[in-house]
C-alpha positions as CSV (number, residue, x, y, z in Angstrom):
1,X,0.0,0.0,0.0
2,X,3.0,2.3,0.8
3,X,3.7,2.0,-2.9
4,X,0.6,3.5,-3.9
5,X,1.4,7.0,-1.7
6,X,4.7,7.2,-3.4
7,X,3.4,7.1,-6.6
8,X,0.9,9.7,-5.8
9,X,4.0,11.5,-4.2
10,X,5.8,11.0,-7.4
11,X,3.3,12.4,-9.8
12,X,2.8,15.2,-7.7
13,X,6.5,16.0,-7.9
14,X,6.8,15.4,-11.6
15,X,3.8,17.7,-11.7
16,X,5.5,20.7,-9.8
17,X,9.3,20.1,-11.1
18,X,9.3,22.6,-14.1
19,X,8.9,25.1,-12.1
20,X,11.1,23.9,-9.0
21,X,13.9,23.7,-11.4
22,X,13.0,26.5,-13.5
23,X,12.2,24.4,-17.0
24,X,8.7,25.9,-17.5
25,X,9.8,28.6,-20.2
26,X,10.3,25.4,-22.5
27,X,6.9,24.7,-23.8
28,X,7.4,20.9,-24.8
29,X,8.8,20.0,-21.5
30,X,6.8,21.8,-19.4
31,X,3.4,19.9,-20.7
32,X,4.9,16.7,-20.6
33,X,5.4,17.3,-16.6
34,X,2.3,18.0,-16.8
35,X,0.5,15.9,-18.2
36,X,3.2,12.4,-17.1
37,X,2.2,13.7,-13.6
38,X,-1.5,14.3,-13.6
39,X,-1.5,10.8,-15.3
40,X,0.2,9.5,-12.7
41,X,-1.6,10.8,-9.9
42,X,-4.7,10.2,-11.7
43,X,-3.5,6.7,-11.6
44,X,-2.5,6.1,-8.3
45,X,-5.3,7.4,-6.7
46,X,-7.5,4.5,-9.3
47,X,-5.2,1.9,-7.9
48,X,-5.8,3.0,-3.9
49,X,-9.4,3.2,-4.4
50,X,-9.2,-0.1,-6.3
51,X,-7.1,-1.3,-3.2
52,X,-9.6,-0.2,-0.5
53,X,-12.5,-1.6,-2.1
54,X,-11.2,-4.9,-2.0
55,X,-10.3,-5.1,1.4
C-alpha cells in the first residue's frame, strides 16, 4: 500500500518540477510534466481506491 502514496507522491513532484527547477519557459517539457504527472496521480489514486475496495 506504501507504494501506492509514493506514486501519488511522485506524480505530484513530476507535476511541480518545471517550475522547482526553473524548466517551465520550455513549452514541450513543461506539458509533458504535466500531463506524465497528472496521469500518474490520476492513476495512483485508481489503484488506492481499487485497493480499498477490496479489502
Amino acid at each position: 500500500m506504501w507504494q501506492l502514496w509514493l506514486t501519488g507522491l511522485i506524480g505530484i513532484w513530476v507535476l511541480i518540477s518545471p517550475w522547482v527547477y526553473r524548466f517551465s519557459s520550455n513549452t514541450g517539457a513543461l506539458w509533458n510534466s504535466i500531463i506524465f504527472g497528472a496521469v500518474t496521480i490520476i492513476l495512483a489514486i485508481w489503484a488506492l481506491v481499487a485497493y480499498k475496495s477490496k479489502q
